[in-house]
C-alpha positions in Angstrom: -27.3 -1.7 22.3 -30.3 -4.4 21.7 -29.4 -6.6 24.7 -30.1 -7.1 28.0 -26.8 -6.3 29.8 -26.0 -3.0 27.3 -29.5 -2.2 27.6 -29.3 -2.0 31.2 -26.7 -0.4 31.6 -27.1 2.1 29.8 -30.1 2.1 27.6 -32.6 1.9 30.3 -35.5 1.2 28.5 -37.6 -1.8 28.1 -38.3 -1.8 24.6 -36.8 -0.2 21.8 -39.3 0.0 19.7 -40.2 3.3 20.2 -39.3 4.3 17.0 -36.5 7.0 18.0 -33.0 7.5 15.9 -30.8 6.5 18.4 -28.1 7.7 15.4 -29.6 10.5 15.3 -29.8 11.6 18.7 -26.4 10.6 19.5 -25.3 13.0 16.4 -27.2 15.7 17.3 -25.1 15.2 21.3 -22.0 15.6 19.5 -21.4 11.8 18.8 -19.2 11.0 15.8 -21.1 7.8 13.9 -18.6 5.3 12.3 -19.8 2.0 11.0 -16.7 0.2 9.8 -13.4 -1.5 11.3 -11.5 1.4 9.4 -13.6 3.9 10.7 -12.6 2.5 14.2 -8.7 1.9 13.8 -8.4 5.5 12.5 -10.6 7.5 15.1 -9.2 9.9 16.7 -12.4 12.4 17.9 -13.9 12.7 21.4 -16.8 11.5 21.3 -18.0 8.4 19.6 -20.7 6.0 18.2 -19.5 2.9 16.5 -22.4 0.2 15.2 -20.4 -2.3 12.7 -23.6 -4.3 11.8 -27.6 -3.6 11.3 -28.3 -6.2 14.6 -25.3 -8.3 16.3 -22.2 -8.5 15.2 -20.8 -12.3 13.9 -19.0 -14.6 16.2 -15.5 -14.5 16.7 -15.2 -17.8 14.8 -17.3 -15.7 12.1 -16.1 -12.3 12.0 -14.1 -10.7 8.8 -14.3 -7.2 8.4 -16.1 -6.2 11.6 -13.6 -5.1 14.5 -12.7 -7.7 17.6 -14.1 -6.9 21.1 -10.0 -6.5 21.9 -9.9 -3.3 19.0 -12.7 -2.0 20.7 -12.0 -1.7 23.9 -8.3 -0.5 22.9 -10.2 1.9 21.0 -12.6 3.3 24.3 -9.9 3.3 26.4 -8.1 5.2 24.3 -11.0 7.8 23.6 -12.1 7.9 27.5 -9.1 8.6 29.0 -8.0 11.5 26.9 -9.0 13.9 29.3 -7.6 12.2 32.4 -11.3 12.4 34.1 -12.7 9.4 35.6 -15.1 7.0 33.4 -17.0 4.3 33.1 -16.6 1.3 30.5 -18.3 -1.9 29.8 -16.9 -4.9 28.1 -18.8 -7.8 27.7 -18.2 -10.6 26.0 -21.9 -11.7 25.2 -21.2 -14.0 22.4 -20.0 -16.8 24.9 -23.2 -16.8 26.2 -24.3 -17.3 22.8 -22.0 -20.0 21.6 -22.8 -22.1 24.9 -26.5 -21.3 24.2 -25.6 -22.8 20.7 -24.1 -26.2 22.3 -20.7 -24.9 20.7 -17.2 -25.8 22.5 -15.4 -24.6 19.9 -17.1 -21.2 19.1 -17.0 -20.6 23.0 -13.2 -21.2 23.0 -13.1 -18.8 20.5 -15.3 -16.4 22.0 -13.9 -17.0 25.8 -10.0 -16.2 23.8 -11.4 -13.0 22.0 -12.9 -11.7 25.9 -9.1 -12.5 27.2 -7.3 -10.8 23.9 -9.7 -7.5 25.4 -8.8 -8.3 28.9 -5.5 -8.6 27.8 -6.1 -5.0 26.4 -7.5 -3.8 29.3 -4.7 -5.2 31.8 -2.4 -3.2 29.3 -4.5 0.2 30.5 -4.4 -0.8 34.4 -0.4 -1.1 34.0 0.2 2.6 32.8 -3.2 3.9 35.4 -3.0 1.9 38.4 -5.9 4.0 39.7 -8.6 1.7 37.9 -10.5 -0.5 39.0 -11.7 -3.6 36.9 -14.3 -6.0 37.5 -15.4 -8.9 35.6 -18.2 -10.9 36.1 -20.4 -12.8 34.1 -24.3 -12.2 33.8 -25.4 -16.1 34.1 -24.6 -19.5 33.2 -26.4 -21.0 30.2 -27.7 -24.3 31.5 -24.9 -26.5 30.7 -22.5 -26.9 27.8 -22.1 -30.6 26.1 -19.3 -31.7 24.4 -21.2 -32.8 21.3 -24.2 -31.8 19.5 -24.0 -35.4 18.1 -23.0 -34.3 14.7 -19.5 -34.9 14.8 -17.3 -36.8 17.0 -15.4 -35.3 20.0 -12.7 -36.2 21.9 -13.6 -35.7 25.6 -10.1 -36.8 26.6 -8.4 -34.0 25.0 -11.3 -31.1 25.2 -10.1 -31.8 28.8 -6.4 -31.2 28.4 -7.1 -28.5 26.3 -8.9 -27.3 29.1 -6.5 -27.8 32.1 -4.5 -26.1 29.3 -6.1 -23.2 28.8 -7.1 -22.6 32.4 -3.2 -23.1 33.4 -2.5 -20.3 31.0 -5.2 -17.8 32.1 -3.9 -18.7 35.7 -0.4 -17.4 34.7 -1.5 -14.6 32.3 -3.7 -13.3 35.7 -1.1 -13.5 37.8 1.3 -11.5 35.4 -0.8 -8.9 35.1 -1.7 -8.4 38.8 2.2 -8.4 39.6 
């Protein structure tokens, strides 16, 4: 919620520093507030607020007990379409951004396979509801990824075939789904 894209979309405010309980509020509108990965896996309410860290949550590459964008979106899908009425979802997997910002091939692999395991989840919805409609996008580029920060050494020769690789596969996985 402390972002610019969440923010927009749905915090629309400029700041938030204007010292109000979100918790609170979203309590007092019925929200159910969970905080842990537990929490998550096992709710089975309505209506739901889940924060599983005080500011961002870790990268992928990082992340132990805190869920994976994949559990939840599984998770919001399953809460949002209980009621068969139409709604409104956003996934974004910001922590590319981040690991590109960070001149980090492998934490954006990482990050970039975490946003297809939700995709993945998400394909898994459209299957069983062919009514929705899914867009992905992304936001911006980050000015350029290098292969090395010059601290280690890196194979340009096979980041490229793991590459061609992974793009082949996405390819097919795409092409799966939309059959």
């Amino acid at each position: 919620m402390t972002h610019a894209t969440p923010g927009a979309v749905y915090g629309h405010v400029s700041t938030r520093k204007d010292g109000k309980d979100l918790i609170k509020l979203a309590q007092e509108k019925g929200f159910d507030y969970i905080t842990t990965k537990e929490e998550l896996m096992n709710y089975n309410g309505n209506k739901v607020l889940g924060l599983f860290n005080y500011s961002h949550l870790p990268a992928a590459s990082d992340r132990v007990k805190e869920p994976m964008l994949a559990d939840m979106t599984k998770k919001a899908l399953e809460v949002l379409s209980k009621d068969n009425s139409p709604f409104f979802l956003m996934v974004e997997g910001s922590q590319i951004d981040w690991e590109a910002h960070g001149n980090d091939p492998y934490g954006v692999w990482k990050e970039v396979l975490e946003f297809e395991k939700a995709f993945n989840v998400v394909m898994d919805f459209v299957k069983n509801n062919p009514d929705t409609l899914v867009v992905i996008t992304a936001d911006h580029e980050t000015g350029g990824l290098d292969l090395s920060t010059g601290g280690y050494y890196f194979d340009v020769e096979m980041v490229g075939i793991l590459l061609k690789i992974q793009i082949l596969y996405l390819n097919k996985q795409i092409m799966i789904k939309i059959k």
